[in-house]
N, C-alpha and C positions, 0 to 999 in steps of 0.2 A: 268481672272476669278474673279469673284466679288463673298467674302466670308461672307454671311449673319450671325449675330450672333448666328442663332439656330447651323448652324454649327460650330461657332468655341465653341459653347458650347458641341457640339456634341462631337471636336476633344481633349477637355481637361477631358473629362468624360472617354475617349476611352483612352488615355495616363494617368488620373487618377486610371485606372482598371488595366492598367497593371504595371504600375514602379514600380520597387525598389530600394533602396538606392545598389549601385552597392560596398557599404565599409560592410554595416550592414545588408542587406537583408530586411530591415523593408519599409513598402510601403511611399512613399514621399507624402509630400500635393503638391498637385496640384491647379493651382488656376487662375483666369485670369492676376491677377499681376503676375505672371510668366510667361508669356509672354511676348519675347522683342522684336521679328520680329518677321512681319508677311510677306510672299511671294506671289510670285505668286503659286505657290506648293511645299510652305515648311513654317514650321513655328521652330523659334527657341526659349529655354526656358530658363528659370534661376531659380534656386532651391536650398535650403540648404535641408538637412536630419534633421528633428529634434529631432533625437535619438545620432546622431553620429556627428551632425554640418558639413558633407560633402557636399562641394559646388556643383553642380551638371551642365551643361551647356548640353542641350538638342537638337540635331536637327531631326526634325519628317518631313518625305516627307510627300506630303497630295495626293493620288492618289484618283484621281476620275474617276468611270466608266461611261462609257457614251455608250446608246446602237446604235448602226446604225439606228435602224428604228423610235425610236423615238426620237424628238430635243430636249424635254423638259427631256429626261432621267437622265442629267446628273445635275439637277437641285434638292434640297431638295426637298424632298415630300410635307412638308410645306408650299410652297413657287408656287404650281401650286392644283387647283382646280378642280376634276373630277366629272364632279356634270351634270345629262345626261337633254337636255334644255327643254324636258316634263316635271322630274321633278321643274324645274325653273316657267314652264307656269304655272303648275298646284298651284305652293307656290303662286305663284302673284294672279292668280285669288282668291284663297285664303283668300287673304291679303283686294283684293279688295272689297269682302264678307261679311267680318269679320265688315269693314270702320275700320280697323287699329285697334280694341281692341281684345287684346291678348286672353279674358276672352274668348270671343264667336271663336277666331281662333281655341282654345284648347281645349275649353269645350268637354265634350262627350256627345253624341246626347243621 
């Protein structure tokens, strides 16, 4: 499984919204230096509390859903383009129309 940055940015925002210091209850900083391994579907952390200075050692499964019918399901949203190929023909002729200035592509008639 190949881990794109938007998601592991995804997966410290997602374990940022939930931790707490398990000594003080007060929420932990989270951050990508906290990050020491990364897996194949797990990632592990390292953390002090900086209310309480509790050293904190993290490990988070990474489940990814993936749907039967489609192959690119189980892939960032980010990371695949749904974009239907009229609208594509219709941008390029467009573009073609225009001879590439932006001014005449957007003006309003």
């Amino acid at each position: 499984m190949d881990i794109d940055p938007h998601t592991i940015q995804q997966i410290l925002t997602r374990i940022r919204e939930q931790l707490r210091c398990p000594q003080c209850r007060k929420r932990m900083s989270v951050s990508l230096e906290s990050l020491k391994v990364l897996g194949e579907n797990f990632v592990v952390m390292q953390m002090q509390c900086g209310t309480c200075d509790a050293h904190i050692m993290l490990h988070a499964t990474i489940a990814i859903q993936k749907g039967n019918d489609d192959p690119e399901s189980g892939k960032n949203a980010s990371t695949k383009l749904m974009v239907d190929i009229d609208d594509i023909k219709e941008l390029e002729k467009s573009i073609q129309k225009s001879n590439g200035s932006f001014t005449k592509l957007f003006d309003t008639p």
